[in-house]
C-alpha positions in Angstrom: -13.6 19.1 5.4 -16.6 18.2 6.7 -17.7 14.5 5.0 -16.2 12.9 7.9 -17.9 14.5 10.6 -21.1 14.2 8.5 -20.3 10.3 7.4 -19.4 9.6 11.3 -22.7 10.9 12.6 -24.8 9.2 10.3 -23.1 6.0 11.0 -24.0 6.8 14.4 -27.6 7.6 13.8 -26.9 11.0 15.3 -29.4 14.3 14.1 -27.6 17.4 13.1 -28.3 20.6 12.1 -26.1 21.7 9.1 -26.1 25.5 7.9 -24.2 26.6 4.6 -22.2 29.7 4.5 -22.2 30.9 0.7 -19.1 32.7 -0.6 -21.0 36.0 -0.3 -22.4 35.3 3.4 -18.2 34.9 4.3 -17.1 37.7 2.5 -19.7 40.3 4.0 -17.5 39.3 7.1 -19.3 39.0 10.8 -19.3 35.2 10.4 -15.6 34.7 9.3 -15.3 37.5 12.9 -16.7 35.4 14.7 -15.1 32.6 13.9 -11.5 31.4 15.9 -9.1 31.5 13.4 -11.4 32.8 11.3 -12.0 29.0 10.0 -15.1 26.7 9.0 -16.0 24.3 10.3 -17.8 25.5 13.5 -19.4 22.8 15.6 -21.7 23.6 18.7 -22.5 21.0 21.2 -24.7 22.4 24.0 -22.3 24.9 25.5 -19.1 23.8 23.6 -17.7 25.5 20.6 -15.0 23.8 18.4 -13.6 24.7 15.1 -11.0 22.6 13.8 -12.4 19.4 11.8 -10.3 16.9 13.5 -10.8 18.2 16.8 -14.8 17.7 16.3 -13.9 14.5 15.4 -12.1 13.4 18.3 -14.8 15.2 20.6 -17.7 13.0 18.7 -15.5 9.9 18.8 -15.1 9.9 22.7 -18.7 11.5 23.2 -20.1 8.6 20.8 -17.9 5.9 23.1 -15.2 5.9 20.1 -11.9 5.6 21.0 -10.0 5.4 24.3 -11.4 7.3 26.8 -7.8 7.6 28.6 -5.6 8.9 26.7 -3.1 10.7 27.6 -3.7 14.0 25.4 -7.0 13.9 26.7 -7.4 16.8 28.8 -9.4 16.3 32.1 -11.8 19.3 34.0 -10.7 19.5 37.2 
């Protein structure tokens, strides 16, 4: 699940920091606890969390000026 947020921020020229969970690191369990929904991937940026792989997608398409910045399921911070 995670090509495309790899391929999209290479294409970007964008660093990242990638960490692999082995099958016994996810079974032992405090990662998969930690986890919402108990789901990889995670994806920090600064403060923000996300999990879901197209939700880090949309997030790096408008951060990376990808996609309309307006739309209406965007949600806006008061």
């Amino acid at each position: 699940r995670c090509a495309a947020l790899r391929m999209l921020l290479a294409d970007q020229g964008q660093s990242w920091k990638e960490e692999v969970v082995t099958v016994e690191t996810w079974q032992e369990g405090s990662l998969k606890a930690s986890c919402l929904y108990g789901q990889l991937p995670k994806f920090q940026d600064g403060d923000l969390t996300l999990y879901q792989s197209n939700t880090i997608l949309r997030h790096l398409g408008r951060t990376l000026g990808w996609g309309s910045q307006t739309a209406p399921w965007l949600a806006h911070p008061q």
